[in-house]
C-alpha positions in Angstrom: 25.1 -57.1 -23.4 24.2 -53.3 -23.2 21.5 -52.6 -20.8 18.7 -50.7 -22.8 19.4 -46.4 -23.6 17.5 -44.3 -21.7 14.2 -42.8 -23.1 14.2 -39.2 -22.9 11.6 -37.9 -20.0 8.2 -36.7 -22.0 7.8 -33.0 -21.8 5.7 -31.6 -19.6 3.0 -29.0 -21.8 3.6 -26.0 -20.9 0.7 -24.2 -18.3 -0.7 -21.3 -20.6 0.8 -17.7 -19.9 -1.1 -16.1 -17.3 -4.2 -13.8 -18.9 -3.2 -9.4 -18.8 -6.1 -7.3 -16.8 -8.6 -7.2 -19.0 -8.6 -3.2 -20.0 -11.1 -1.5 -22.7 -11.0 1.7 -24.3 -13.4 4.1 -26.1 -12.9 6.1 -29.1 -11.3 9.4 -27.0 -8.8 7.4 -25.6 -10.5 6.9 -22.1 -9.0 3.0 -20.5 -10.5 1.4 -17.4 -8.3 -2.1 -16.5 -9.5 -3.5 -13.1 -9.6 -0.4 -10.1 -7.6 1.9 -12.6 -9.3 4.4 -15.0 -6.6 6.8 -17.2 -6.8 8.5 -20.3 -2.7 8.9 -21.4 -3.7 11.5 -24.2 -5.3 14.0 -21.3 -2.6 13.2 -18.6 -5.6 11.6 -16.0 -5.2 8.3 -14.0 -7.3 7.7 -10.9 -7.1 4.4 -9.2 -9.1 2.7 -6.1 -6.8 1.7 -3.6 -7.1 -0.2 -0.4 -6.0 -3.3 1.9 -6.9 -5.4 5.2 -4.9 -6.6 8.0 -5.8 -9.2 10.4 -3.9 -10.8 13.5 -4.9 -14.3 14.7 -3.1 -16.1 17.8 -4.2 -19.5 18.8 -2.3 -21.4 20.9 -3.5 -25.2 21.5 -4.2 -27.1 24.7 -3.8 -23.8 26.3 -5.5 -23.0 29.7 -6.5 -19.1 30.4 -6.3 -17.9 33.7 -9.2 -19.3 35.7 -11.5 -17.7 32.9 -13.1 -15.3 34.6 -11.3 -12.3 32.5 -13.4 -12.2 29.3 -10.1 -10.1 27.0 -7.6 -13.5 27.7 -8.8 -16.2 25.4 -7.1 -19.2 23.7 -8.0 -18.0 20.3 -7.4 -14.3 19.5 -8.8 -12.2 15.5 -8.0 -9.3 15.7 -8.5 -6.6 12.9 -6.2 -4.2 12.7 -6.7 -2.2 9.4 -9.3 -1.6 7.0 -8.2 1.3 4.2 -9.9 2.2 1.2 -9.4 4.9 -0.9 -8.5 6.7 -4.2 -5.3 8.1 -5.8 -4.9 9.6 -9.0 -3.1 12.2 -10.9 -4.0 15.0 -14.1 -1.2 16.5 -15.5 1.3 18.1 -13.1 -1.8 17.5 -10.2 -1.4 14.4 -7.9 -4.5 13.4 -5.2 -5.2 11.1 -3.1 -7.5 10.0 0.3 -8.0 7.6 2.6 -10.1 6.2 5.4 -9.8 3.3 7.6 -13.3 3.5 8.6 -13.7 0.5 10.8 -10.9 0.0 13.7 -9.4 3.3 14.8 -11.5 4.8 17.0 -11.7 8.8 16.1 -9.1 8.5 13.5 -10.8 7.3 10.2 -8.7 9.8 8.5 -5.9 8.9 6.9 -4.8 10.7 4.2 -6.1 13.9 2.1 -3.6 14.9 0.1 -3.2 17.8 -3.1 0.0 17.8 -4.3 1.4 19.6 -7.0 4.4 18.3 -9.3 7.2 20.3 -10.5 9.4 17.4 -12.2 11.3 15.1 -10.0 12.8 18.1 -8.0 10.1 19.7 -6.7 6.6 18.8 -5.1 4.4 20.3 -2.8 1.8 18.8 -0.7 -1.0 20.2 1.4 -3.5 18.0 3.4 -3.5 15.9 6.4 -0.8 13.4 5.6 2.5 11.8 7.4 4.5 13.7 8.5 8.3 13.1 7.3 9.8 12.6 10.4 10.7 8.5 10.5 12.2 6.6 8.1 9.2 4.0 9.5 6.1 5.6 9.5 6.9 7.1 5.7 6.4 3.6 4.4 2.8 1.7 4.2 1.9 -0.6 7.1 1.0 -2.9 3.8 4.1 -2.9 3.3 6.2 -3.4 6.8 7.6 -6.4 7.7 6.2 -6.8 11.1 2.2 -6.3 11.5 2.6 -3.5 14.1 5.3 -0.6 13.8 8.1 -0.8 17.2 7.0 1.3 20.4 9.5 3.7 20.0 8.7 4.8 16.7 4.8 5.1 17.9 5.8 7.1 20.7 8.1 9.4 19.6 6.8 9.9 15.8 4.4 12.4 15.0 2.4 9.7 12.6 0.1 12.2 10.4 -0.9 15.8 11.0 -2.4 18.8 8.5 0.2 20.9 6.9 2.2 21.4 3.9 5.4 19.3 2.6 7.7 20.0 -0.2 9.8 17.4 -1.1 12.3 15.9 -4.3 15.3 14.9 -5.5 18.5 17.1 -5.5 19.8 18.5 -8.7 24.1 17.6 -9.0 25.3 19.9 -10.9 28.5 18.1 -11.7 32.4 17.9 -10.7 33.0 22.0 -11.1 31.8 22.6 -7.6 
Protein backbone atom coordinates (compact mmCIF):
# COMPACT_ATOMS: atom_id res chain seq x y z
CA UNK A 1 0.00 0.00 0.00
CA UNK A 2 0.94 3.63 -0.92
CA UNK A 3 0.64 5.91 1.93
CA UNK A 4 -1.79 8.81 0.84
CA UNK A 5 -0.08 11.96 -1.79
CA UNK A 6 0.39 14.95 -0.14
CA UNK A 7 -2.22 17.80 -0.43
CA UNK A 8 -0.72 20.91 -1.66
CA UNK A 9 -0.45 23.64 1.32
CA UNK A 10 -3.54 26.23 0.74
CA UNK A 11 -2.31 29.60 -0.36
CA UNK A 12 -2.04 32.08 1.88
CA UNK A 13 -4.26 35.47 0.25
CA UNK A 14 -2.16 37.76 -0.41
CA UNK A 15 -2.08 41.17 2.30
CA UNK A 16 -3.28 44.09 -0.09
CA UNK A 17 -0.43 46.41 -1.52
CA UNK A 18 0.26 49.02 0.84
CA UNK A 19 -2.00 52.40 0.04
CA UNK A 20 0.49 55.61 -1.98
CA UNK A 21 0.33 59.10 0.03
CA UNK A 22 -2.74 60.28 -0.60
CA UNK A 23 -1.78 63.54 -3.01
CA UNK A 24 -4.43 66.02 -4.76
CA UNK A 25 -4.07 68.46 -7.27
CA UNK A 26 -5.86 71.62 -8.64
CA UNK A 27 -6.43 72.66 -12.02
CA UNK A 28 -2.82 74.89 -12.26
CA UNK A 29 -0.99 72.04 -11.46
CA UNK A 30 -0.39 72.79 -7.71
CA UNK A 31 0.09 68.93 -5.56
CA UNK A 32 0.17 68.74 -1.76
CA UNK A 33 0.87 64.73 -0.68
CA UNK A 34 1.43 64.51 3.09
CA UNK A 35 4.25 67.48 4.40
CA UNK A 36 5.15 68.11 0.66
CA UNK A 37 3.54 70.83 -1.52
CA UNK A 38 5.13 71.18 -5.40
CA UNK A 39 3.84 72.38 -8.45
CA UNK A 40 6.36 70.42 -11.30
CA UNK A 41 5.12 72.84 -14.13
CA UNK A 42 6.53 76.12 -12.08
CA UNK A 43 9.73 74.25 -10.71
CA UNK A 44 8.44 74.81 -6.69
CA UNK A 45 8.56 72.04 -3.93
CA UNK A 46 8.61 72.97 -0.31
CA UNK A 47 8.46 70.35 2.28
CA UNK A 48 8.07 70.25 6.32
CA UNK A 49 10.80 68.46 7.68
CA UNK A 50 11.69 67.37 11.20
CA UNK A 51 12.64 64.39 13.72
CA UNK A 52 13.02 63.47 17.63
CA UNK A 53 15.58 61.73 19.45
CA UNK A 54 15.30 60.31 22.80
CA UNK A 55 17.86 58.27 25.06
CA UNK A 56 16.49 55.95 27.84
CA UNK A 57 18.87 53.81 30.22
CA UNK A 58 17.28 51.62 32.85
CA UNK A 59 19.16 49.27 34.47
CA UNK A 60 17.17 46.79 36.87
CA UNK A 61 17.72 45.92 40.52
CA UNK A 62 20.22 48.66 40.44
CA UNK A 63 21.26 50.55 43.58
CA UNK A 64 22.39 54.43 43.21
CA UNK A 65 24.91 55.70 45.27
CA UNK A 66 23.38 56.32 48.74
CA UNK A 67 20.75 58.54 46.85
CA UNK A 68 21.51 61.54 48.01
CA UNK A 69 22.74 62.96 44.42
CA UNK A 70 19.43 63.78 42.72
CA UNK A 71 21.37 63.53 38.59
CA UNK A 72 22.22 59.44 39.34
CA UNK A 73 19.06 57.55 39.03
CA UNK A 74 18.14 53.93 38.04
CA UNK A 75 15.97 55.09 35.16
CA UNK A 76 17.39 57.77 32.83
CA UNK A 77 14.91 59.84 29.47
CA UNK A 78 16.71 61.94 28.10
CA UNK A 79 15.80 64.09 25.02
CA UNK A 80 18.28 64.89 22.95
CA UNK A 81 16.74 66.51 19.73
CA UNK A 82 13.80 68.14 18.69
CA UNK A 83 14.12 69.68 14.86
CA UNK A 84 11.51 71.02 12.78
CA UNK A 85 11.68 72.80 9.89
CA UNK A 86 11.15 73.49 6.13
CA UNK A 87 13.07 72.80 2.82
CA UNK A 88 12.16 73.48 -0.56
CA UNK A 89 13.41 74.56 -3.85
CA UNK A 90 12.00 77.00 -7.08
CA UNK A 91 13.74 76.73 -10.08
CA UNK A 92 17.61 76.96 -9.78
CA UNK A 93 16.80 78.43 -5.84
CA UNK A 94 17.21 75.82 -2.99
CA UNK A 95 16.06 76.96 0.96
CA UNK A 96 15.85 75.58 3.88
CA UNK A 97 15.69 76.25 8.02
CA UNK A 98 15.74 74.69 11.01
CA UNK A 99 15.35 74.99 14.77
CA UNK A 100 15.61 72.59 17.60
CA UNK A 101 13.70 74.72 19.83
CA UNK A 102 13.56 72.65 22.93
CA UNK A 103 17.04 71.05 24.29
CA UNK A 104 20.01 73.17 23.24
CA UNK A 105 20.39 75.71 25.41
CA UNK A 106 21.23 79.15 23.25
CA UNK A 107 21.56 77.25 20.03
CA UNK A 108 17.95 76.77 18.57
CA UNK A 109 19.49 77.58 15.30
CA UNK A 110 20.20 75.15 13.13
CA UNK A 111 20.21 75.76 9.81
CA UNK A 112 19.29 78.91 7.40
CA UNK A 113 20.33 78.28 4.32
CA UNK A 114 19.99 80.16 0.42
CA UNK A 115 21.61 78.34 -1.98
CA UNK A 116 21.75 78.79 -5.46
CA UNK A 117 22.11 75.91 -8.17
CA UNK A 118 24.20 75.95 -11.15
CA UNK A 119 23.75 72.15 -12.35
CA UNK A 120 25.44 69.48 -10.51
CA UNK A 121 28.83 71.42 -10.68
CA UNK A 122 28.25 74.31 -9.11
CA UNK A 123 26.25 75.56 -5.89
CA UNK A 124 26.53 78.23 -3.59
CA UNK A 125 25.29 78.61 -0.22
CA UNK A 126 25.02 81.48 2.23
CA UNK A 127 23.52 81.18 5.75
CA UNK A 128 24.35 79.73 9.01
CA UNK A 129 24.88 76.12 8.14
CA UNK A 130 27.71 73.23 8.79
CA UNK A 131 30.52 73.86 8.00
CA UNK A 132 32.40 71.22 5.66
CA UNK A 133 35.04 70.29 7.71
CA UNK A 134 34.19 66.38 8.90
CA UNK A 135 33.15 63.76 7.04
CA UNK A 136 30.78 63.32 10.48
CA UNK A 137 29.15 66.32 11.27
CA UNK A 138 28.10 66.71 7.26
CA UNK A 139 25.70 63.88 7.75
CA UNK A 140 22.20 64.20 9.83
CA UNK A 141 22.33 63.12 13.50
CA UNK A 142 18.92 61.28 12.10
CA UNK A 143 20.87 59.51 10.30
CA UNK A 144 24.22 58.35 12.43
CA UNK A 145 24.61 55.25 13.64
CA UNK A 146 25.38 56.00 17.22
CA UNK A 147 22.85 58.62 19.11
CA UNK A 148 25.68 60.98 20.00
CA UNK A 149 28.60 62.01 17.45
CA UNK A 150 32.54 60.68 19.06
CA UNK A 151 34.34 63.36 21.31
CA UNK A 152 36.89 64.02 19.05
CA UNK A 153 34.81 65.02 16.33
CA UNK A 154 32.80 67.48 18.84
CA UNK A 155 35.87 68.92 19.94
CA UNK A 156 37.82 69.51 17.13
CA UNK A 157 34.96 70.22 14.43
CA UNK A 158 33.64 73.53 13.90
CA UNK A 159 29.78 72.04 13.85
CA UNK A 160 27.85 75.15 12.07
CA UNK A 161 28.86 78.71 11.64
CA UNK A 162 27.55 81.80 9.15
CA UNK A 163 29.33 82.05 5.91
CA UNK A 164 29.24 81.07 2.33
CA UNK A 165 30.04 77.46 0.71
CA UNK A 166 30.32 76.47 -2.86
CA UNK A 167 30.38 73.15 -3.50
CA UNK A 168 29.79 70.20 -6.64
CA UNK A 169 30.80 67.67 -8.58
CA UNK A 170 33.99 67.77 -10.80
CA UNK A 171 33.71 67.97 -14.49
CA UNK A 172 36.29 64.87 -16.34
CA UNK A 173 36.98 65.93 -19.20
CA UNK A 174 38.07 62.71 -20.61
CA UNK A 175 41.44 60.49 -21.43
CA UNK A 176 43.20 63.62 -23.55
CA UNK A 177 44.60 65.11 -20.39
Amino acid sequence: TQPPAAQPAPTQPKAPAPTPPKATADADGWQREDFTFSNKAHGFQVALTGYVQADFRSFQDWQVGDGTDPRARPDNLEWLRLRIGFEGEWRKLVFEFDVDPAFDEGDELKDARLGLRFGKQLELNVGHLKLPVTQEWLGSAAKTDMIERAMLVNSLGPGRDWGLTASGELVVLGDNL
